[in-house]
C-alpha positions as CSV (number, residue, x, y, z in Angstrom):
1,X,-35.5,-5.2,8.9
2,X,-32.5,-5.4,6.5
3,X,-29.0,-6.8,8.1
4,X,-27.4,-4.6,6.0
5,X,-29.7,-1.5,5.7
6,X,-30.0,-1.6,10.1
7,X,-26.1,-1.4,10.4
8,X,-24.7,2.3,11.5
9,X,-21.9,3.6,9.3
10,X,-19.1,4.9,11.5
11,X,-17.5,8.1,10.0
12,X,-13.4,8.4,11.4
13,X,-11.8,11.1,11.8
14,X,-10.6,13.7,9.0
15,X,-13.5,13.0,7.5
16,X,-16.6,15.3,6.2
17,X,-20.1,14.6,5.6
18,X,-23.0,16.1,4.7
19,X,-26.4,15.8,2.6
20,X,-27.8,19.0,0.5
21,X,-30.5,18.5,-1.6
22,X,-31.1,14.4,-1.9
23,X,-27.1,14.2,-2.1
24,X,-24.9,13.1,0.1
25,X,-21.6,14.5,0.1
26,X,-18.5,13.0,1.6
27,X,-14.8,14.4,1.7
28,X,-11.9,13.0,3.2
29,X,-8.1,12.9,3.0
30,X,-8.2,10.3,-0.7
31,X,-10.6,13.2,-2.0
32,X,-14.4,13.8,-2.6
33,X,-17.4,11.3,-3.4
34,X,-21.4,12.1,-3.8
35,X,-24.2,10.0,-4.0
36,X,-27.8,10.7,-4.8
37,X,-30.1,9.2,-2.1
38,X,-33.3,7.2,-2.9
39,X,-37.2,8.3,-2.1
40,X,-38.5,6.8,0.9
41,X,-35.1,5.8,2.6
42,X,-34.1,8.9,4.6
43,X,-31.0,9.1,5.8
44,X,-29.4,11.0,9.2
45,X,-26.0,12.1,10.4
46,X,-25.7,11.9,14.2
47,X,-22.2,13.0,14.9
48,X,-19.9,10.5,13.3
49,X,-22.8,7.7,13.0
50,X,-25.0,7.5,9.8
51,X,-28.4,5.6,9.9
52,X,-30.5,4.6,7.2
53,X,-34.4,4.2,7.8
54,X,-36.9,3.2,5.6
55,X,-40.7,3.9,5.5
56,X,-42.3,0.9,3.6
57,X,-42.1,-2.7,4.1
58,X,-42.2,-3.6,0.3
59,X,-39.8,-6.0,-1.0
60,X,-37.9,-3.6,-3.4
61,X,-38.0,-0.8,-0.6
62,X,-36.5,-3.8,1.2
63,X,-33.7,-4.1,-1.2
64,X,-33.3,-0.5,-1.4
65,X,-32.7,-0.2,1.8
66,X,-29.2,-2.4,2.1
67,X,-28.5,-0.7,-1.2
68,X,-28.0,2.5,-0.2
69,X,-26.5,2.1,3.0
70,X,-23.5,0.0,0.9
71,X,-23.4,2.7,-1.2
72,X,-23.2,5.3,1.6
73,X,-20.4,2.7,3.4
74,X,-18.5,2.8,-0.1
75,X,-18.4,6.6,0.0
76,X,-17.3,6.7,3.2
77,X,-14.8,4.3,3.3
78,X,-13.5,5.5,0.0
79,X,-12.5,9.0,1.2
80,X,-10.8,7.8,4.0
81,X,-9.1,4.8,3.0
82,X,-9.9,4.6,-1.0
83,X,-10.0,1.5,-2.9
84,X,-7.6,-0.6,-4.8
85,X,-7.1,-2.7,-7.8
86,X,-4.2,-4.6,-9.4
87,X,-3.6,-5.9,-13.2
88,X,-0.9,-8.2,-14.3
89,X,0.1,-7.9,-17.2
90,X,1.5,-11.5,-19.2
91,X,3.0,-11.6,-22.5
92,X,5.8,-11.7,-24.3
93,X,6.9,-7.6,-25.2
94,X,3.7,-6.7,-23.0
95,X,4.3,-3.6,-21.6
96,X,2.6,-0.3,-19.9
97,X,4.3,3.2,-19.5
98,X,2.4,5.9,-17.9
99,X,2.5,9.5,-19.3
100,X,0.8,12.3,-17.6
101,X,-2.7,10.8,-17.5
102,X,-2.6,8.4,-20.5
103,X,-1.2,5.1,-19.9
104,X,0.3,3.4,-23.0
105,X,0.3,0.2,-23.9
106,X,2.1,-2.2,-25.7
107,X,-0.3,-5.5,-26.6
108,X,0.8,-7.1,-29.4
109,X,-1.6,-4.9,-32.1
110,X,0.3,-3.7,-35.0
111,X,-0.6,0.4,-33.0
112,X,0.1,1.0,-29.5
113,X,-3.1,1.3,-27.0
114,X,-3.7,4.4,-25.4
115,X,-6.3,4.7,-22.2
116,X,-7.0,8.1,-21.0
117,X,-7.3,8.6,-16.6
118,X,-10.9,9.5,-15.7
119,X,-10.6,12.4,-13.0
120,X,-9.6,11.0,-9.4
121,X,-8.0,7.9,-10.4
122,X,-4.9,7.0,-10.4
123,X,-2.4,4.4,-12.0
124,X,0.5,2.9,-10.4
125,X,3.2,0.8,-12.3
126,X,5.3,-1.6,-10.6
127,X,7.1,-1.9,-13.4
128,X,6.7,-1.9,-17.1
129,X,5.9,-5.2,-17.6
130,X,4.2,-6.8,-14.2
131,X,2.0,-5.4,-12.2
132,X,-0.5,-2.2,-12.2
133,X,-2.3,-0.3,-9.3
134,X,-5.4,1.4,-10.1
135,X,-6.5,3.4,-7.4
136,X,-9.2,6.0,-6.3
137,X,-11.5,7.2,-3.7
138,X,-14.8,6.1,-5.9
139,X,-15.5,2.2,-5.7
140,X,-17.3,2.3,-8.8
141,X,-15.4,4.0,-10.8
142,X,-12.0,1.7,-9.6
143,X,-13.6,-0.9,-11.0
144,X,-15.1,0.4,-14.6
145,X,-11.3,1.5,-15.2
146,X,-10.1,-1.7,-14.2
147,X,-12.6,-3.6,-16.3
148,X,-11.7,-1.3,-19.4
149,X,-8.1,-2.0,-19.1
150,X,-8.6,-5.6,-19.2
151,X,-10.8,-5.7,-21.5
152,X,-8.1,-3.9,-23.6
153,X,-6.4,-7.7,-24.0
154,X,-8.1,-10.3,-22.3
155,X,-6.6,-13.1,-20.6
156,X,-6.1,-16.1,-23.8
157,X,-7.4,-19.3,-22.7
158,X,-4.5,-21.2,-24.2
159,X,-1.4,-19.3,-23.4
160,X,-2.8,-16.8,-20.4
161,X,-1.5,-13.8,-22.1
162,X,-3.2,-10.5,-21.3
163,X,-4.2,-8.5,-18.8
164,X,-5.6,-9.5,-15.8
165,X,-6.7,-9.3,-11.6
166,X,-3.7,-10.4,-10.0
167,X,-6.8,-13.1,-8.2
168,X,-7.9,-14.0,-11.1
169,X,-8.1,-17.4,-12.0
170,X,-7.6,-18.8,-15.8
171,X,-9.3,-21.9,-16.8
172,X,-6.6,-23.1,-19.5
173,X,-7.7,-25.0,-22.5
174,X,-5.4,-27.6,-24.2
175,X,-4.1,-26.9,-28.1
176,X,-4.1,-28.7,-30.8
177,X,-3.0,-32.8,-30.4
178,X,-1.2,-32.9,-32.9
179,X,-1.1,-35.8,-35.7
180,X,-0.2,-38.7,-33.2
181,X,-0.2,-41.9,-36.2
C-alpha cells in the first residue's frame, strides 16, 4: 500500500466537499478548487475524512494512487488555508506597481513589462521595489504565476539581479580578471 495514497485527508471546518461526475469539488473560505479524479482509484467522503482506494496492484496504479490523494490534500488545504509565494525583486531602478489586475514592471528593457492576474490569484507588494506575495487557493496555479514572473528577468549569475524566491539560492560566477601584467 502507498504511504501516501493510505493517509486520510482531514477536511476542517468551513469547508465544502463534494465529487459529481469524476470531479471533485472543494470550496472553502480562500475560494473554490476542482480536480478530475483518475480510473481505478475511487475516492469516498465519510464526514470530514477523505480516503483514497485503489483496485490494482500495478506499479503506475501504485504511483497513481499517492498522486491523487496529494492532489486531493492540495485542494483541500488550498481552500482553507491557500498557498503562498514570495519574489524579490534586485536591481538597480527594479520596480513593480500593481494596477487592477496587471502588475507592471520595471526591468531594465527599453518598454515596461506588463503580466496580466489569472482568475483567483492575487499579488501583494511589500513595496515597489523588494518583495512580492503571490497568493491563491490553487497550488498549481501559485506556482506557474510565480515561475512566469521570474522568468520575466531571471536572477544574473554575476550581479544577482532579477527576480527571484526569496529561498532561492544564487551560485555567483566571478567577472572578468582583468589584465593583471
Amino acid at each position: 500500500m502507498s504511504r501516501i495514497g493510505k493517509q486520510p485527508i482531514e477536511v476542517p471546518g468551513g469547508t465544502k466537499v463534494e465529487i459529481s461526475d469524476g470531479v471533485f469539488y472543494a470550496e472553502g473560505p480562500k475560494g473554490k478548487v476542482y480536480q478530475f479524479l483518475l480510473d481505478g482509484l475511487p475516492v469516498s467522503i465519510d464526514g470530514t475524512t477523505i480516503t483514497v482506494d485503489r483496485k490494482g496492484d500495478s506499479g503506475p496504479m501504485r504511483a497513481r494512487h499517492g498522486l491523487i490523494r496529494s492532489l486531493l490534500n492540495n485542494a483541500v488545504l488550498g481552500v482553507s488555508q491557500g498557498f503562498s509565494k514570495t519574489l524579490e525583486i534586485v536591481g538597480v531602478g527594479y520596480r513593480a506597481e500593481i494596477k487592477g489586475r496587471e502588475i507592471h514592471f520595471a526591468l531594465g528593457y527599453s518598454h515596461p513589462v506588463v503580466y496580466s492576474l489569472p482568475e483567483g490569484i492575487e499579488a501583494e507588494l511589500e513595496s515597489r521595489t523588494s518583495k512580492m506575495t503571490i497568493s491563491g487557493a490553487n497550488k498549481q496555479k501559485v506556482g506557474q504565476v510565480s515561475a512566469e514572473i521570474r522568468a520575466l528577468r531571471p536572477p544574473d549569475p554575476y550581479k544577482a539581479k532579477g527576480i527571484r524566491y526569496v529561498d532561492e539560492v544564487i551560485r555567483r560566477k566571478v567577472g572578468k580578471a582583468g589584465a593583471t601584467a
